[in-house]
Structures are given as C-alpha cells and as structure tokens.
C-alpha positions in Angstrom: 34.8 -3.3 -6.0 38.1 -4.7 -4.8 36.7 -7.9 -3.8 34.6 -8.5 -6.9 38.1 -8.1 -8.8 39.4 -10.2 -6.5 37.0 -13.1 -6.9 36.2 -13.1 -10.4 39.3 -11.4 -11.7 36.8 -8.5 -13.1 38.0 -5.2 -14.1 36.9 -2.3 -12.6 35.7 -1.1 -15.5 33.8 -4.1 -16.1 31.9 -3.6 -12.5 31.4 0.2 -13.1 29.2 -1.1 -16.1 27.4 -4.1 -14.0 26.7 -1.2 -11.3 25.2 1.4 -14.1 23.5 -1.5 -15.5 22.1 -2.4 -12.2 21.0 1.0 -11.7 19.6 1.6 -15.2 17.4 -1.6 -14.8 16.1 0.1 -11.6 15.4 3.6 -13.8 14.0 2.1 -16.8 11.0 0.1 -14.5 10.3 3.0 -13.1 10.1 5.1 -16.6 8.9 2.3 -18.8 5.4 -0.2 -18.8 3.3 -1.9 -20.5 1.4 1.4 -20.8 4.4 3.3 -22.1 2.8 2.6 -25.6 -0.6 3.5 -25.0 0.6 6.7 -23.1 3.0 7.9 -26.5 -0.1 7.1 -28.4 -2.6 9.6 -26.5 0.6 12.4 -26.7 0.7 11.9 -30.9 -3.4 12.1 -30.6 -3.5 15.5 -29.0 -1.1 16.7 -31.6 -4.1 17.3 -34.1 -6.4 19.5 -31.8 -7.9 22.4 -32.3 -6.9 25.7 -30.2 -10.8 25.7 -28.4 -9.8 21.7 -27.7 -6.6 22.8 -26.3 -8.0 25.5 -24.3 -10.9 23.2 -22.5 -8.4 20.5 -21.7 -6.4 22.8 -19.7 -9.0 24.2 -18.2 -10.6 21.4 -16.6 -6.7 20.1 -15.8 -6.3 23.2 -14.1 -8.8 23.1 -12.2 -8.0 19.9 -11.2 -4.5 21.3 -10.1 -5.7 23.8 -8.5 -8.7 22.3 -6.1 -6.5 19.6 -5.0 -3.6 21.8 -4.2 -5.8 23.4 -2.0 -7.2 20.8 -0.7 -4.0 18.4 0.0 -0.6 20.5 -0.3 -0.2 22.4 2.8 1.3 25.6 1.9 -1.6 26.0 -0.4 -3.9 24.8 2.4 -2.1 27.7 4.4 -2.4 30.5 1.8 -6.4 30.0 1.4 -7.4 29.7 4.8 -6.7 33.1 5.1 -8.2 34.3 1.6 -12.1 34.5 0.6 -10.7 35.1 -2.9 -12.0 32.8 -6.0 -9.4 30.2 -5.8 -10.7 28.7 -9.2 -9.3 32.4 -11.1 -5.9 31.4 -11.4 -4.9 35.0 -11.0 -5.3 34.7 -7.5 -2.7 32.6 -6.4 0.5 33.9 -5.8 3.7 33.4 -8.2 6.1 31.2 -6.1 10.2 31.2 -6.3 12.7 28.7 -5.9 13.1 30.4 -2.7 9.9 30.4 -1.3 10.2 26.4 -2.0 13.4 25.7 -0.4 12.1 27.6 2.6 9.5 24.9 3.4 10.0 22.1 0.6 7.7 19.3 2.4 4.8 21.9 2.4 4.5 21.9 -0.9 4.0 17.8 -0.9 0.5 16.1 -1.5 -0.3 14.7 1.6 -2.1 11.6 0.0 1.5 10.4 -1.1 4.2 9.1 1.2 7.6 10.9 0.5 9.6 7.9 0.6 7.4 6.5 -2.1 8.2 9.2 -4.6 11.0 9.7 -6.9 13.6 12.9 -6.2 15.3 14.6 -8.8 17.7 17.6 -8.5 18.3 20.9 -10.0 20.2 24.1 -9.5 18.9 26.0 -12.7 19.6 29.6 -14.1 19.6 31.4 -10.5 22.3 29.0 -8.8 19.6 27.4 -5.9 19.8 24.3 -5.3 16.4 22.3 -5.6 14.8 18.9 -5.1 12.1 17.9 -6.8 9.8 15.5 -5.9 8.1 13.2 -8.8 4.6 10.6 -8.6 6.0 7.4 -10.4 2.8 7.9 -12.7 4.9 11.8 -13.6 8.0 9.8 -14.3 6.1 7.6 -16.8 4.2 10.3 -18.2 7.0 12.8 -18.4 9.0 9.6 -20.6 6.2 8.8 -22.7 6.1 13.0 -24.0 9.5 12.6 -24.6 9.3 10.1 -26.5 6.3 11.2 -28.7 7.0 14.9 -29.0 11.0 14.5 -29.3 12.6 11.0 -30.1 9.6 9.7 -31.9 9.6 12.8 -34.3 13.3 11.6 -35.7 12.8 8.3 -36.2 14.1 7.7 -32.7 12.9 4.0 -31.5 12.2 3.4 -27.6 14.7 0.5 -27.6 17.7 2.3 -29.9 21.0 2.7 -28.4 22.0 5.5 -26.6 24.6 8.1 -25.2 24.7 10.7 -22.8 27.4 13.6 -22.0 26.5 14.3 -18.3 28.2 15.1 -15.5 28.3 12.2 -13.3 31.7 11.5 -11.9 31.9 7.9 -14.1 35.7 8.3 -13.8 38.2 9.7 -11.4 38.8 13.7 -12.6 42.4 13.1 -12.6 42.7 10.6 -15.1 44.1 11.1 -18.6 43.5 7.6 -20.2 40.5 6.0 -21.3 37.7 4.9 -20.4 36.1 8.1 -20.2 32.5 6.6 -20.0 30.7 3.7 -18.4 28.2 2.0 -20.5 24.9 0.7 -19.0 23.7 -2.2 -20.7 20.0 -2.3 -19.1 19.4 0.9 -21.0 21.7 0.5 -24.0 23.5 3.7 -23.0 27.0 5.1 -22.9 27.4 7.3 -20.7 29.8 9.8 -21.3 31.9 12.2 -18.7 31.4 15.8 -19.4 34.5 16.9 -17.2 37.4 15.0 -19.5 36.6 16.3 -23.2 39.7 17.8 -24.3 41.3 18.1 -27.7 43.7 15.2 -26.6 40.4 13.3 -25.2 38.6 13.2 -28.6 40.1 10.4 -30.2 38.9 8.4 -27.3 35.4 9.6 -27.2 35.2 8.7 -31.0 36.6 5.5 -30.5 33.9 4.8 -27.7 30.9 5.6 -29.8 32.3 3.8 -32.9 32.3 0.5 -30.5 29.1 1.1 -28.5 27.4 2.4 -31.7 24.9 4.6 -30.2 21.8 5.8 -32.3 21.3 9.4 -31.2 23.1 11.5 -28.4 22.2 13.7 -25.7 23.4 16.2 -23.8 24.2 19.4 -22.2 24.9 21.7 -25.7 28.3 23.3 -24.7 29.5 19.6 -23.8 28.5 18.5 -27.4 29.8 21.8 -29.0 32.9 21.0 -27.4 33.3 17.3 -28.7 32.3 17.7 -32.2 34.7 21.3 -32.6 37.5 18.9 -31.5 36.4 15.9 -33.6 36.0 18.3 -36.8 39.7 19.4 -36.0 40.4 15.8 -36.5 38.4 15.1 -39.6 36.3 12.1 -37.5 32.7 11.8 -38.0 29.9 9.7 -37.2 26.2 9.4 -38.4 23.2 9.5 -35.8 19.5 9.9 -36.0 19.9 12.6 -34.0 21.6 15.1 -31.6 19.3 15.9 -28.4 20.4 19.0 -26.3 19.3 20.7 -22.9 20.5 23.5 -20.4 21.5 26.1 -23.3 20.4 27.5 -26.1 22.0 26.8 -29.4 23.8 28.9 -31.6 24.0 28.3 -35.3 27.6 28.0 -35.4 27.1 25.7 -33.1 24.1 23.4 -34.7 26.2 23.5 -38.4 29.4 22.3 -36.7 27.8 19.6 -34.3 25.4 18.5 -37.5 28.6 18.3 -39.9 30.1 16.2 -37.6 27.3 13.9 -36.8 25.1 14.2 -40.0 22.2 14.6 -38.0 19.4 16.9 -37.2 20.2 18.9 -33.6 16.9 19.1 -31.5 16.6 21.6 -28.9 14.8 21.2 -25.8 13.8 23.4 -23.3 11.8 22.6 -20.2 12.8 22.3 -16.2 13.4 19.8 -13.6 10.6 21.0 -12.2 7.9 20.3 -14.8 6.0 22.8 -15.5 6.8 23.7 -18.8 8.3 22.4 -21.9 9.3 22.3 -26.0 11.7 21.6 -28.2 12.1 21.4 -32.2 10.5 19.6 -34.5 11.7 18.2 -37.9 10.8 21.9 -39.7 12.8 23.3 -37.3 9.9 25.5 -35.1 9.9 25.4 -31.4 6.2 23.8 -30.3 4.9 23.7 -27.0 3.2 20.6 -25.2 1.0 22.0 -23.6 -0.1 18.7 -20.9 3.5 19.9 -18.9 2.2 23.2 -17.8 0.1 26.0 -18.4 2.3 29.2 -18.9 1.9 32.9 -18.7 3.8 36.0 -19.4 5.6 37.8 -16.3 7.5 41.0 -16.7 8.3 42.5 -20.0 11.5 43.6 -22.0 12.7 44.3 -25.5 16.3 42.7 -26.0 17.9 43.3 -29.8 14.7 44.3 -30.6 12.7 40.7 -29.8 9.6 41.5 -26.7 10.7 39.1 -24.1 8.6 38.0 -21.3 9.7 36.2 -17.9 8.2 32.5 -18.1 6.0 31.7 -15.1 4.1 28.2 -15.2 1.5 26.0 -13.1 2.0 22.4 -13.5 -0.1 20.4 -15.1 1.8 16.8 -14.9 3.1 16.3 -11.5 0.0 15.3 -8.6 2.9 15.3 -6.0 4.4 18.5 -6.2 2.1 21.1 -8.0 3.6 23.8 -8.6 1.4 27.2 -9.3 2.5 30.0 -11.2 5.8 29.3 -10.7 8.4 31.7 -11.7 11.1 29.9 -13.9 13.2 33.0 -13.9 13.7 32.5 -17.9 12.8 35.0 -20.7 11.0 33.7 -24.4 9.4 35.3 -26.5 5.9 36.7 -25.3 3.9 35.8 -28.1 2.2 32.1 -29.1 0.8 31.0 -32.4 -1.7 28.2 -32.1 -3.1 27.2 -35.7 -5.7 24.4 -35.2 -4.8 21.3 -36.1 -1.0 22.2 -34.5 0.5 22.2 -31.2 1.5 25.8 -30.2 4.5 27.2 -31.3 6.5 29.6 -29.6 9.5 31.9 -30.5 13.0 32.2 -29.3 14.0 30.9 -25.6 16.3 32.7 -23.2 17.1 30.2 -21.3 20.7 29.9 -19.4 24.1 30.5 -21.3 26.7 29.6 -19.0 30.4 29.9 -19.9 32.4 27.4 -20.5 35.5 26.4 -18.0 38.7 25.6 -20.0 41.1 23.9 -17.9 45.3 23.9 -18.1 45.1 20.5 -19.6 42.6 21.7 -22.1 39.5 20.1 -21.1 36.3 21.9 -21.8 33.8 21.7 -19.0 30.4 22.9 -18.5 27.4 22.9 -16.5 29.4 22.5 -12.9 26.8 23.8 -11.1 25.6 19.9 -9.6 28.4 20.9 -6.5 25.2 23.0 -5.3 23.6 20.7 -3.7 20.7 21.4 -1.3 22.3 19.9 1.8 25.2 22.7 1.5 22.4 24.9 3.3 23.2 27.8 0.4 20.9 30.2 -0.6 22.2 31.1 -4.2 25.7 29.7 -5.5 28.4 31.5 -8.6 31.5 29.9 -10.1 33.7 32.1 -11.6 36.7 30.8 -13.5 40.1 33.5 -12.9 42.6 31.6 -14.5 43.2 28.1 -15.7 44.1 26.8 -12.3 42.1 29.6 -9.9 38.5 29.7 -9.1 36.0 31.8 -6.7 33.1 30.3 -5.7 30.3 32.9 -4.8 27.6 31.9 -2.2 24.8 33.7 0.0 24.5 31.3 2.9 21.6 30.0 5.1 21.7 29.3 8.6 24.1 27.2 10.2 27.2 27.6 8.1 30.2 26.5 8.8 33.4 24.9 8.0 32.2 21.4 7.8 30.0 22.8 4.5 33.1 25.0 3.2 35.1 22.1 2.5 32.5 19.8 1.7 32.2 22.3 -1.1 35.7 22.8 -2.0 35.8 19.0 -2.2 33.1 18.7 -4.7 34.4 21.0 -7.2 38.1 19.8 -7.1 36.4 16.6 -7.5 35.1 17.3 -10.7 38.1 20.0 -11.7 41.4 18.5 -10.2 43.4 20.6 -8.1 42.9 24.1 -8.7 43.0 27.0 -6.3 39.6 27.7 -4.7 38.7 30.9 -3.1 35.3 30.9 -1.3 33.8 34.0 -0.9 30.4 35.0 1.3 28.1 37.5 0.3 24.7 38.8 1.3 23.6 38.7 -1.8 23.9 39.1 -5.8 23.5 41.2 -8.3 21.0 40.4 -10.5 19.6 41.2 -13.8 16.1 42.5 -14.0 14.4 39.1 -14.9 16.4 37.8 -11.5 19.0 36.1 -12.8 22.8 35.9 -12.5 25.5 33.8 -14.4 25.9 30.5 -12.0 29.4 30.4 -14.1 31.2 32.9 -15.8 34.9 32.6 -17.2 37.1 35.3 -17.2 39.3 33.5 -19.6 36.9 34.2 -22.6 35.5 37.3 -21.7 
C-alpha cells in the first residue's frame, strides 16, 4: 500500500477501493454468467407449480442427493457399509450436527471434486461453532440466481443496481473516529459498510456516504441497520431505496416501521444458512415463502412458545453436489406447520432464528454479530461473548485438542481488533448450558438486560 502511495501519490483510501474492486471482480465471475438469466428465469417458472409438482421434483432431487452421497462422500460411504437399511427412505439416515462435521469436515466432501477447486465460505451460526463450508461454483451460481428471483427481483431490484452492505469486514482500522467508514467496490457497484463504527456521532457520515455512492437497496445484518436508521431518525435524515434486505435476526416491528420510515422502503427478511439447506424470506404481501430447490425440511423436536407450536428445523440439501448435507440439524425453531396452495410456493410461519444482543461500546458505537472471531482454526468447540460493562468482556469457549496460548491471544487479538481496547477475560469450560432446542446466546450484553 505504502509504495502504491508512494508511486502514484494514491490515497489509501483510494487503494482499499482498487483492492475490493479487485476482489469483487473475482466474486462476481464466479456468481454471475451468461446463464445467470436463464437460471433466474427457471426459479420465477417453478413459482407457479402445483403442490404434487413440487412434491415429485423433490423427490427425484432427493434421490439424487441421497444415491450419490452414498456413493461419493465418504462419511456417507462409511455409515452404509455397515447398514442393510433402505437408504432411498430418507428416514434412515441419521440427523448430522455441526459437530459431527467439524469432527471430520473433508469426509463429508464429494470425492469427484478437488477441494482446492471449490469455493469456502464461513459460518459460526446460532450455537457459536465455527464452520466451513465448501460450495461447487455451479452452487454459487445457483444459490445467486434464487436470490435474485425469489428476493431482489420481487422489489424491482435489477442485477446491475447499486449496492451497499453493513458487514463486518474490518474495512477500516477499529480505532478510528473519522470517515471513511466504508470502502466502495466498484466491480460490484457496492459500498461496503463497517458494522463495528455505527455510532450516534458516526451517522452523519454513513448518510453522507450513501447520498454520494447512491446505492439502490441495502443489506445487512438487522441489528446493524436498526442501529443506523434509530440514529439517522434522531437526526431527521432520510433516504429512499427499493429496498432494505436483512439476515442473521429476526425483525421486530418496531424495528421494520423505524428502518422503513427512514428509508421509505419495504424491509425483506431472509432467513436461510451458510450451509444451504434451507431458505425464505418475504415477499411484497408480506408472507414468508419457502423455495423449496435449497433443501427439503422436516420437523425435529416440538415446543409451544407464547402459545405458537415450534418445531426444530432439520434439512437435507438439495443445491450443493459438493457438500450434501442430510438431515441436518440447523438448531433453529419455526413454526411446524406449511401451507402449500397450488399455484404458490409454500409459505411458512414465524422463524426463530438467532437474536443476539447488541454490544454498545463507551464511545457509543452499536455492534453486532461479532461472532466471525470464531474461526475454525482457533480449534474451539463452541464459543460465547458476553458484554459486562462498556469496556469489559468474557469470552466463553469449550476447547478441542491442542490448546494453548498461541490460540488465546490469537483470540483476544481478534476481538480487540474489531472492539478497541477493552478488558478481555477468557474463560474455559467443559461445556454450556443449553436451551432444549440446543442453543445458547453466542452474545449476550449485560448492559441491556
């Protein structure tokens, strides 16, 4: 960086947005084709079956799933060589956890594709485990394609509109307290915005940053928007998109009528996984539908919550060829019922999906969705922030083998790199308490509770 700012005299903002350009060219050839259009296209088709269409397309994808699963990923290979059972009743395979993954993640790789070939994503989820996922670059175009039929398309939402993005990438050093607060990568016509400096003296900024870059719709985690558009209201600033796009959390209503007064725009709320084998998300009269070509789910363990039946959420894949994943246990609740009217996608009801807390900082920033520090190289079986104070934190982990100091700090490093310097306390457990459905808060602050 130095020496390009040497040479050329250009800023270093000015190479952070050549670098995420350079990278977002890379993404965007590996998400988009000539066949993007045609793919979209066969996503609106299904839109209009019937429930018996439905029903024999996921059967014969199944069993597609399931025959070369056991034929080509070895710990399926593994589990049938020593059953006689009918491996075409999908009953008989067993439900699989993030755990049992992480124990032996190549095993659960098609052989016919070469690892270095394949695309890896990363996810921690609900239960605080770190998890990479592996992806077919035929997935990654499929899995952009949905999205852009069954979400973006569905708001007037164009494949070439400008963009912009709350995430959590570190785009700009944590201790910083003057703008630029973003990056903006112009292969992808996106601005991409830090989720660690929002802040009621930040605001102003961010505004300013999506008046210039003039994005079209936003997206991002739902606390992180929440957090912007409460401190833009509190300034009477506003600006009109298509559309608001979030994921991670649910949304409240107090949260969808503030973020929609301040944006004038329709919020859309997605749920789905990394690990594709599920997803849905709103549509324009406001019901939560299904698309069913992600996954084929089923309903795990029961419970009645404020008087809704909730079911655990377990799902075989139906999109990814490299990594199938059968019956696998999302450890998240919905409701246990679907209504498929012919002619519809299936709707379902009300997701419980994860609700972390959000960290509030001595300087005021608002951050959530901190979780990225567990990474799977940390060799950590299950990870928990808790926020004491402004300034004081406890980090929570059940350990694998091979711990040691080298990994504490490495730890401590990332989340002062994304918090500043705060007191961290790191404490070791054998395990954690858990709530019947398996799940724990990965962050909980003690400052709002």
């Amino acid at each position: 960086m130095n020496v390009l700012n040497q040479l050329y005299n250009i800023s270093p903002y000015s190479i952070k947005c050549l670098m995420a350009s350079a990278k977002g060219s890379l993404l965007n050839r590996l998400r988009y084709d000539k066949t993007t259009n045609l793919r979209v296209d066969k996503y609106l088709e299904r839109e209009s079956w019937s429930k018996s269409d439905w029903t024999e397309w996921i059967e014969v994808k199944q069993s597609t799933i399931l025959s070369e699963a056991r034929q080509y990923v070895p710990y399926y290979q593994n589990y049938w060589s020593q059953s006689n059972s009918d491996f075409q009743d999908i009953k008989n395979w067993p439900i699989i956890s993030k755990q049992e993954i992480n124990k032996y993640p190549d095993h659960f790789l098609d052989i016919r594709f070469k690892k270095k070939d394949l695309y890896q994503d990363h996810t921690s989820g609900t239960t605080g485990t770190p998890f990479n996922i592996f992806l077919d670059k035929n997935t990654v175009k499929e899995q952009y394609a949905l999205f852009q039929a069954r979400v973006k398309g569905k708001f007037g939402i164009d494949l070439n509109d400008s963009w912009a993005i709350i995430g959590a990438q570190r785009v700009t050093p944590i201790k910083q307290t003057k703008p630029p607060f973003w990056v903006y990568n112009f292969s992808s016509k996106q601005l991409y915005l830090s989720s660690l400096h929002i802040a009621k003296w930040s605001c102003v900024d961010y505004y300013n940053a999506i008046k210039k870059y003039q994005p079209k719709y936003l997206v991002g985690y739902t606390n992180s928007i929440f957090e912007l558009a409460r401190e833009m209201l509190d300034e009477n600033l506003n600006f009109p998109l298509k559309a608001i796009i979030t994921n991670g959390e649910p949304v409240s209503s107090i949260q969808k009528n503030i973020i929609e007064s301040v944006f004038h725009c329709p919020v859309i709320e997605t749920y789905g996984q990394a690990e594709l084998v599920s997803f849905a998300n709103t549509f324009p009269n406001g019901k939560m539908y299904l698309s069913p070509e992600m996954g084929n789910i089923e309903f795990g363990q029961k419970q009645k919550i404020d008087g809704i039946n909730f079911a655990k959420l377990i799902s075989t894949g139906l999109l990814n060829k490299a990594m199938p994943l059968i019956r696998y246990d999302t450890n998240d609740l919905v409701q246990d019922t679907i209504k498929h009217i012919n002619g519809y996608l299936p709707e379902i009801g009300k997701v419980l999906g994860r609700n972390d807390d959000v960290l509030t900082l001595s300087d005021g920033r608002k951050i959530v969705q901190i979780d990225g520090i567990f990474t799977s190289d940390l060799k950590i079986r299950y990870g928990q922030i808790i926020q004491e104070d402004f300034d004081s934190f406890t980090i929570n982990i059940v350990l694998e083998n091979n711990w040691n100091d080298y990994y504490k700090s490495k730890l401590i490093s990332a989340l002062k790199e994304r918090l500043g310097e705060v007191k961290i306390n790191i404490n070791i457990m054998s395990s954690f308490e858990k709530t019947w459905a398996g799940k724990f808060r990965v962050i909980t602050s003690r400052i709002n509770s």
